[in-house]
N, C-alpha and C positions, 0 to 999 in steps of 0.2 A: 448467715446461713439461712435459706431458705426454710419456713415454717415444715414444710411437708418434708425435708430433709431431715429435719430437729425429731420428729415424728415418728420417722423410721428408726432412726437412732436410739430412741426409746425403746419402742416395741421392740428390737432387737437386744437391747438390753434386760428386758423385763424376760424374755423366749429363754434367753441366755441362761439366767439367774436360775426359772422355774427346769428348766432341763436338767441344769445340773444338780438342784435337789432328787428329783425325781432320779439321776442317776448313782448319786450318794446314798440314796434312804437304803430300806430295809428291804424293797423289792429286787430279791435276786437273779428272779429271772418270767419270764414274758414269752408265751407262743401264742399269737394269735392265730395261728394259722389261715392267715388271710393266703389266697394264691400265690399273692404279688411278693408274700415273705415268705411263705415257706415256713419252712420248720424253724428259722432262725432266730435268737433272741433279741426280741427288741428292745429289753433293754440296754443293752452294748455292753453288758457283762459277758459277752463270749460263749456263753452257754449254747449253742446254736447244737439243733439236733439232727441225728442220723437218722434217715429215712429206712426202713426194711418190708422187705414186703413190697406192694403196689397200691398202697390205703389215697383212695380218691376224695379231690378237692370237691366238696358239694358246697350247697346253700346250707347256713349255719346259724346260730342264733345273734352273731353279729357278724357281717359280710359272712366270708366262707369260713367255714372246718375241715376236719380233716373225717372222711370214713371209713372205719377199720373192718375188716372183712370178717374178725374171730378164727384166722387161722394161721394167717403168717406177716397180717401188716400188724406194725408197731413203729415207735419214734424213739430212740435212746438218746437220750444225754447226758455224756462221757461224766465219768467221775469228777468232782473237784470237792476242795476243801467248803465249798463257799454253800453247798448242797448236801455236805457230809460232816463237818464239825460244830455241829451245832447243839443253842444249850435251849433252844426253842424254835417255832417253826409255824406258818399255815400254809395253806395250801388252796387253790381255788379252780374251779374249772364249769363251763358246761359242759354235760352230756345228752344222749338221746338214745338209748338204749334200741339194739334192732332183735336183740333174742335175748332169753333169758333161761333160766334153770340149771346154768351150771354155775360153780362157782369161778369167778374169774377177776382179775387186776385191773381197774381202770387204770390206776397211777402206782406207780412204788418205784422205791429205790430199794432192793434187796433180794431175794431170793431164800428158797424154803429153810428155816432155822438159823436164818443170818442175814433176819430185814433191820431195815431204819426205820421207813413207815410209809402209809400205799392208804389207796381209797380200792374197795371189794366190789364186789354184790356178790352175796351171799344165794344157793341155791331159790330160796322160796322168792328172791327178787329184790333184799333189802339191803341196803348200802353199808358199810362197815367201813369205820377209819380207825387205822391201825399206827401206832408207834410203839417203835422198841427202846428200849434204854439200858444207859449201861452197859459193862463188859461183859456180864449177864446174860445180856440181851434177851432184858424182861419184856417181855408185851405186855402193852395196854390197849384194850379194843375196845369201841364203843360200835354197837349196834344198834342201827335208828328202826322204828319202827313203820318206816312208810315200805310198803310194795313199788317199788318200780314198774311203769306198764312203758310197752312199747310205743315206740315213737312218740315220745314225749320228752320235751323239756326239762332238765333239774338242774338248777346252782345248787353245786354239791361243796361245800368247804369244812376244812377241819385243821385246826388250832392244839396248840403243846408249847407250857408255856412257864415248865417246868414244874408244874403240879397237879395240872390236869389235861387231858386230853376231849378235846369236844368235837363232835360232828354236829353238823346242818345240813337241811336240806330244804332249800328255795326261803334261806333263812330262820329256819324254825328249827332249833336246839332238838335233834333226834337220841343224841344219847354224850354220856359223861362218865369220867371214871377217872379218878385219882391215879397217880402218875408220881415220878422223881427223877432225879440224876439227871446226866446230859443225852443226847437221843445216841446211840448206840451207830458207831460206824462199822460202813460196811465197805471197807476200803478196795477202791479198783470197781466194784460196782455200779451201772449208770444210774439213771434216774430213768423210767422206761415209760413212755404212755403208751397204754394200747395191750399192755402184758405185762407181767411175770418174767421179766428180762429172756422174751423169746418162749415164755408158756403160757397156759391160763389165759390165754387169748380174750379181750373184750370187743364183741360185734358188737359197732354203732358208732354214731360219728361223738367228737368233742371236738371243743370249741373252749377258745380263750384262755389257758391253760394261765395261772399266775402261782408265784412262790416266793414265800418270804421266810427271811430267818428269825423272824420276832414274831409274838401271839398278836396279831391285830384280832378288829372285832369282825364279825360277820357281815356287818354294815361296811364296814371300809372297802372289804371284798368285792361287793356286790355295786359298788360306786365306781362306775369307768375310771374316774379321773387319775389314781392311784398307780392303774393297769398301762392306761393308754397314753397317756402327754406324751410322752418322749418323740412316738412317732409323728405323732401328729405333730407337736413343735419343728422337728425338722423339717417336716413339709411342710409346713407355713413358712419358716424361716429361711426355706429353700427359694419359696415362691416372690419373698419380699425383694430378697438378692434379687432374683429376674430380673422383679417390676424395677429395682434403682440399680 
């Protein structure tokens, strides 16, 4: 067998291997909202989202995002168990805020007195990550103390990991608050970016949207490689088929 045949064989193997960890782990779902995807999930967990509204493809903090007007765009992704039963969780995204002073939803799965958990901004402009627990459905809130200004940048993530609930912002521990039980479902409920399943509208674009069912750290977040293989392996491994 020809050396450069043995070669490919390899690499194809190795593509293989790391794909499918990356499709087994903890990441349950994946928007980058690159154009060329769309709302859909890249991780090929199925998650793939529902567009509402008219929220336009811009330039974004990695290729495109998506921007939401604050009045009627927003993205839902339908309920499942994989997004709703859960005994911990983080959550990651960029945003870019285009208006501020109302209180409004970047992310949530829930709706008023019967959430699961959601990333805020609070009226004066400060971020809030919220989880509920329990049949209860106790809330736990952490409010960071950074100001949001407009048109600007922030890796926003926040973690539940069955004792405590923590928010960051552009990696810096903004607020913490003791926590218990498994996160409260909200059954039949999407998972909404952009709103308040259709309220609470957030003007401004986001980007790179990631969701896992386990507490990772802040750091793993904020490292591509966790987020993004999957795609890219296909299209490298798309591109190797071609060449042989």
């Amino acid at each position: 067998m020809p050396i450069s045949r043995i070669i490919w064989f390899v690499s194809v193997l190795i593509l293989f291997s790391v794909a499918s960890f990356t499709a087994n782990g903890e990441l349950v779902g994946y928007w980058s909202f690159d154009k060329e995807n769309g709302v859909t999930d890249l991780t090929g967990n199925g998650h793939d989202g529902i567009i509402h509204g008219n929220p336009e493809f811009v330039e974004g903090k990695i290729g495109e995002a998506l921007e939401f007007n604050g009045a009627t765009d927003y993205v839902a992704i339908p309920d499942h168990k994989a997004i709703s039963e859960l005994e911990a969780l983080s959550m990651a995204a960029w945003i870019q805020p285009k208006k501020l002073g109302a209180w409004v939803a970047v992310l949530e799965k829930g709706i008023h007195l019967n959430w699961s958990y959601g990333f805020f901004i609070e009226p004066d402009g400060t971020l809030s990550f919220e989880v509920s627990t329990g049949p209860a459905n106790n809330l736990v809130c952490c409010v960071g103390n950074v100001a949001l200004k407009i048109d600007q940048w922030y890796h926003i993530f926040g973690s539940y990991d069955g004792k405590s609930v923590k928010a960051y912002v552009d990696g810096k521990l903004e607020g913490e608050m003791a926590g218990n039980d498994a996160v409260h479902i909200t059954e039949g409920l999407p998972f909404t970016i952009g709103s308040r399943n259709g309220q609470n509208f957030f003007a401004g674009v986001v980007d790179e949207v990631a969701f896992w069912d386990e507490a990772i750290t802040v750091e793993e977040s904020m490292n591509p490689s966790p987020v993004q293989p999957k795609g890219k392996l296909t299209t490298t491994w798309g591109k190797l088929k071609t060449r042989h």
